[in-house]
N, C-alpha and C positions, 0 to 999 in steps of 0.2 A: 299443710301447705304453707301458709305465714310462716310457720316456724320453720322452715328450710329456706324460704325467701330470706327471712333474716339473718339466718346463719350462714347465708351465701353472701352476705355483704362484706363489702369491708369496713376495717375498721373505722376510717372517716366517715363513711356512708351512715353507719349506725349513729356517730354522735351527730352525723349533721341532720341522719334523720329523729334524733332524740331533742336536740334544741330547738328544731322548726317547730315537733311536734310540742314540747314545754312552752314555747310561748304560744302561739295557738292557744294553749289551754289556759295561760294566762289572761288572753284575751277574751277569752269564753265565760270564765268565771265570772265579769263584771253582768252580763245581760243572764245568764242563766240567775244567778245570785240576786239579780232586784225581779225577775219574774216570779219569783219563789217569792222574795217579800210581797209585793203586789198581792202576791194570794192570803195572807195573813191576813187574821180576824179584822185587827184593825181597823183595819183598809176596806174590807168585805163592807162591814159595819159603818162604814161613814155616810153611806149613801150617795158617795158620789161614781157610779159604775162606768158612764161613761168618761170622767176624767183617766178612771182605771184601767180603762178597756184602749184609750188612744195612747195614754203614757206605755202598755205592755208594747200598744202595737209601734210605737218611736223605739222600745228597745230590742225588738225582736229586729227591725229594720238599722239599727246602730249595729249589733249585733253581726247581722251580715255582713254591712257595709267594711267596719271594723276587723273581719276577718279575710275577706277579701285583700283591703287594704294591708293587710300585715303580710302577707304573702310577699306582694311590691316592695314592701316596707325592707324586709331582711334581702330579699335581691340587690334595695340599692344597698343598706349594708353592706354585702361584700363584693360591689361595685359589678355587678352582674346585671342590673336590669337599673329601670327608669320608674320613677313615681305617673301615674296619672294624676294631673292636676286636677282634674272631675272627679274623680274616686275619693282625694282628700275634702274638697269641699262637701260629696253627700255627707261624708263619713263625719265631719266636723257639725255640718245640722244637726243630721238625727240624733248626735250626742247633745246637743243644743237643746232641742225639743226632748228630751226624755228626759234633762236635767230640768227645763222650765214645767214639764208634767209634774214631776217629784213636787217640786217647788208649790205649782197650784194645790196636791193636796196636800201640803202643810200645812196652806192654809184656813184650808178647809177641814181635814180630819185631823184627828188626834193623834199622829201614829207611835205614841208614844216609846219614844228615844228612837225610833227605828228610822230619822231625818238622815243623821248622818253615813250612816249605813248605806242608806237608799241612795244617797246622793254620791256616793263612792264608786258605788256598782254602777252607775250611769256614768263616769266620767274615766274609771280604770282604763275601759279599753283603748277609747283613742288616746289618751296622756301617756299608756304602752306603746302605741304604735308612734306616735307622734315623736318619743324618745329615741326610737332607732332612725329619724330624719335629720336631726336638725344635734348641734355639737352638745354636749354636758351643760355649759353654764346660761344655753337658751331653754335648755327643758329645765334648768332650774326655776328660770323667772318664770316658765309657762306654768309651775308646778304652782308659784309663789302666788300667784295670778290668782289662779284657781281657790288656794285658800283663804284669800280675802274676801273672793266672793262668797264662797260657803261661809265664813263668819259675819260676811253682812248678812247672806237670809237667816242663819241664825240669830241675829238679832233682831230680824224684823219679825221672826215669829216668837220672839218672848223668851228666848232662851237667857238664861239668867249666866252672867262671869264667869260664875264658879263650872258653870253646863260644860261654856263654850272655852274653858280651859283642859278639861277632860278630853273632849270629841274633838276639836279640831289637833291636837298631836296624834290622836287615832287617824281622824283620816289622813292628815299629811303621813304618816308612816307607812299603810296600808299602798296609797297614791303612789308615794318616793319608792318602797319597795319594789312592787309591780317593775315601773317602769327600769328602776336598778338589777333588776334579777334577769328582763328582758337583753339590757342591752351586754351587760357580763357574759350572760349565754351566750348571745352573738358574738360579741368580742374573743373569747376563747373559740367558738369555731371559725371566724376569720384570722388568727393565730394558725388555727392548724391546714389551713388550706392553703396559707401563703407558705408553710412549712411545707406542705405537698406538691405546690408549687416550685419551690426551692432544690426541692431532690433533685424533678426530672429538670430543672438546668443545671444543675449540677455533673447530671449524667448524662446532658449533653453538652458539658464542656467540657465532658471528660474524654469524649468521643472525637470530639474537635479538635484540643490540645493530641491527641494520639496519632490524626490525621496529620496535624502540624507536623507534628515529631517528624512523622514516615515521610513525607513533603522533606524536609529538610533534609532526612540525609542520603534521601536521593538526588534534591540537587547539589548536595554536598558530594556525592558519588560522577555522576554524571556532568556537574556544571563544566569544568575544568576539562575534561574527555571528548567534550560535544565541541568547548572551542578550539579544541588541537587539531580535530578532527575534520575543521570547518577551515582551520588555516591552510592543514597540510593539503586539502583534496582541491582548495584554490590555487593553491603552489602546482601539483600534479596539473591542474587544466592549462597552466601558463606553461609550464614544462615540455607538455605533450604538445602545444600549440605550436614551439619551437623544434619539435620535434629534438627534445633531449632526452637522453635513456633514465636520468635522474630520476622522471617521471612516474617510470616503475617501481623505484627504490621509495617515492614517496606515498604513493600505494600500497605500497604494503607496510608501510609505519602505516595508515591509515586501517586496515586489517587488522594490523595487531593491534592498536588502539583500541576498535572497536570489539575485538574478543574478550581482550582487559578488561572494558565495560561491561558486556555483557557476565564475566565469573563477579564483578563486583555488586553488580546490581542483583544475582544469585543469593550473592552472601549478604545485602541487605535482606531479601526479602526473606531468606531461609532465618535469619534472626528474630525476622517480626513474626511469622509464621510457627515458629518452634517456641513450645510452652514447657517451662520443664512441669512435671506433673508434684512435687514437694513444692516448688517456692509457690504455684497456681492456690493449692491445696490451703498455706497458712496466708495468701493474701486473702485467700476466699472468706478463712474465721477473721480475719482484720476487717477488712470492707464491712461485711454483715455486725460483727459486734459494734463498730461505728455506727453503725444505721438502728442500733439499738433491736439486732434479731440475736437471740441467742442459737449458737451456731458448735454442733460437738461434729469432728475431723475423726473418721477411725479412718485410718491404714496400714493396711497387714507389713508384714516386713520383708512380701516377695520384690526383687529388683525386677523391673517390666525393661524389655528393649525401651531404645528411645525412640522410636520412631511411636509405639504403643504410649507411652508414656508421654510423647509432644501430643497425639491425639485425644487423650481422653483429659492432657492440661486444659486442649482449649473448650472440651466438653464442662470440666467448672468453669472456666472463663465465663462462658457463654451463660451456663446455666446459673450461677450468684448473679449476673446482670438480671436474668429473667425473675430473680427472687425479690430484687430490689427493684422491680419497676412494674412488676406484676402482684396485683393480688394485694395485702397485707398480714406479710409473715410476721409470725413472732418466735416461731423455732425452727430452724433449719439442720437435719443432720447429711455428711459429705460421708459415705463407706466407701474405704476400695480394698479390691478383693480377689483371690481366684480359685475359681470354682470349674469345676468339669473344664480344666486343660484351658478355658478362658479370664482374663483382667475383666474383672466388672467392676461398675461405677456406677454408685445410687445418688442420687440426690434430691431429698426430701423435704418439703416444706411445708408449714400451714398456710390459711390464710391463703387461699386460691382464690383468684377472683376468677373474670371470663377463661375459658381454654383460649391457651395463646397459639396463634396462627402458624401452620407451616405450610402455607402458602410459599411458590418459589420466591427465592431470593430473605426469606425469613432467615432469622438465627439458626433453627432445628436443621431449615433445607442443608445451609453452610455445614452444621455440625455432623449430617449423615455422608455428605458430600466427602468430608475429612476420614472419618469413620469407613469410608467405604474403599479408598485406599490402603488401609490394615486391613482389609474382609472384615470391619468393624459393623456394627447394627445399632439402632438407637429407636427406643420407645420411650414416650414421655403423654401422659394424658392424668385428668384427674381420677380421684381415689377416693376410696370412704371416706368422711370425717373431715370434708372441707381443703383435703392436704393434693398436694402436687406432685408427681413421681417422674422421674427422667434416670432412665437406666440406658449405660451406654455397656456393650458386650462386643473386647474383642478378642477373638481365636488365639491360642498361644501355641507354640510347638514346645514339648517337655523340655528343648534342649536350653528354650529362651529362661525359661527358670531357673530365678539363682537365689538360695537364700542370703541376703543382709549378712554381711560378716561382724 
């Protein structure tokens, strides 16, 4: 079941649930990693248990606090949610108090070399979370902060120069890494979600500019016809008022006007509406291979009517939008074809996400609506192996078949 869940995601889904998941675990490693040392002979052996027993319990409580808080932390990252000001204060204590427990038994047991260690794993997690808040060159000084103070209690528990030349470039590496691998992570998935971002307005300005387009050369059809037509039938009211027979004659410039209109505004719409099924066919591998799907176009060499052929164009029209706004393809193939006396059209993709709706007024409703003035037919649902299938089938009479000269 997991494993169908996850093969049912998409591709961003996966890395965003892969990066939230890596830091997380980034974050985990600092309290899992000093409750493990705590349990060391060491430590066992110093006799001091209940310093032992309240230091675990400030990291178990860091711990939570710290992962909790990182949840917030990557929201505000990609500008999705809001920090609680109360979740970063607990979270900044209990790192506090599990860093000052370390500290007490330094000074009291031996833990021989295992200070800096200890002291790493208490202070990883929030100096990770605290990295995705605030810009680069504040978590640097907060980084640099930190390390001054780990080499003053190293000096105040006797650590010799030569010690605290070794261990404090460990910890600052160990410290600077975390919170570097944290915020990289997020940075490349806020990268690809502004890219995801990017598409769908892209492909709705593309939708936009198309509406323009049709807007324009209607009123470019229409504008000029509507004012002739608004002159001449004011002329005709003043005419008839006068009772002159001109009246009539400008009546019917006003008829003819308006039928003029209406074959023009015909031959607008029969433009937008008529797809030839070749030019749909190579914008469809254009579009798609810009979008980075690899996209293979078979078609036979039967000539379809046009009226078949404007139909099943706007079936890829329709169906490369749904490939590129649906799901997360990365191969898409286009067949056309004719089989038992009908044109058929496959069109296939990986990388299915939810079944898309054909609910009235959807794409599909539109595309069976088209379809069903050729006695066309159209089936489209998911398929084994995560893929997408939309086959469009229409009726052909033997006489319609011509081969390709």
């Amino acid at each position: 079941m997991p494993v169908k869940a996850w093969s049912k995601r998409s591709g961003l889904a996966k890395v965003d649930l892969y990066t939230r998941g890596t830091v997380h675990l980034i974050v985990w490693i600092g309290p899992l990693g000093l409750a493990l040392l705590l349990m060391t002979r060491p430590v066992r052996q110093g006799g001091q248990t209940p310093v032992q027993l309240a230091t675990l319990l400030c990291c178990v409580v860091a711990g939570v606090l710290c992962g909790r808080l990182v949840r917030h932390a990557m929201d505000v990252y990609l500008g999705k949610g809001q920090m609680p000001p109360r979740l970063l204060g607990q979270a900044a204590a209990a790192t506090a108090a599990t860093a000052c427990g370390v500290a007490v038994l330094a000074y009291t047991v031996d833990l021989q070399g295992l200070l800096p260690t200890m002291l790493a794993s208490a202070v990883v997690p929030f100096l990770t979370v605290h990295s995705l808040l605030v810009p680069n060159r504040v978590s640097v000084v907060v980084q640099l902060g930190v390390l001054l103070a780990v080499a003053g209690l190293l000096a105040a528990t006797g650590s010799s120069v030569q010690e605290m030349l070794i261990v404090l470039p460990a910890f600052a590496f160990s410290t600077g890494w975390m919170a570097f691998t944290a915020r990289a992570s997020m940075w490349v998935l806020a990268v690809m979600w502004e890219l995801r971002e990017a598409r769908d307005v892209q492909a709705r300005l593309a939708v936009a500019e198309e509406r323009l387009r049709f807007g324009r050369d209607l009123h470019d059809v229409l504008g000029r016809n509507l004012a002739v037509i608004a002159l001449k039938s004011e002329l005709a009211v003043q005419l008839a008022r006068r009772e002159r027979p001109e009246a009539v004659d400008q009546m019917t410039e006003v008829q003819r006007i308006a039928q003029e209109s209406q074959r023009e505004v015909r031959d607008v719409v029969r433009g937008y509406r008529e797809a030839d099924l070749r030019v749909e066919l190579e914008g469809a591998r254009g579009v798609l291979a810009a979008a980075g799907i690899a996209c293979t176009v078979t078609a036979g060499d039967t000539v379809l009517p046009g009226d078949v052929q404007s139909a099943l164009g706007w079936v890829v029209r329709e169906a490369t939008t749904n490939v590129l706004r649906h799901g997360d393809a990365r191969r898409c193939t286009i067949a056309v074809d004719t089989a038992d006396d009908s044109a058929v059209l496959v069109v296939e993709n990986d990388g299915a996400g939810a079944p898309v709706s054909a609910a009235p007024g959807s794409g599909l409703t539109g595309l069976r609506e088209r379809l069903s003035a050729v006695a066309g037919a159209l089936e489209a649902g998911p398929v084994d192996g995560g893929r997408f299938r939309l086959t469009a089938r229409v009726p052909l009479a033997r006489a319609d078949l011509r081969e390709a000269v």
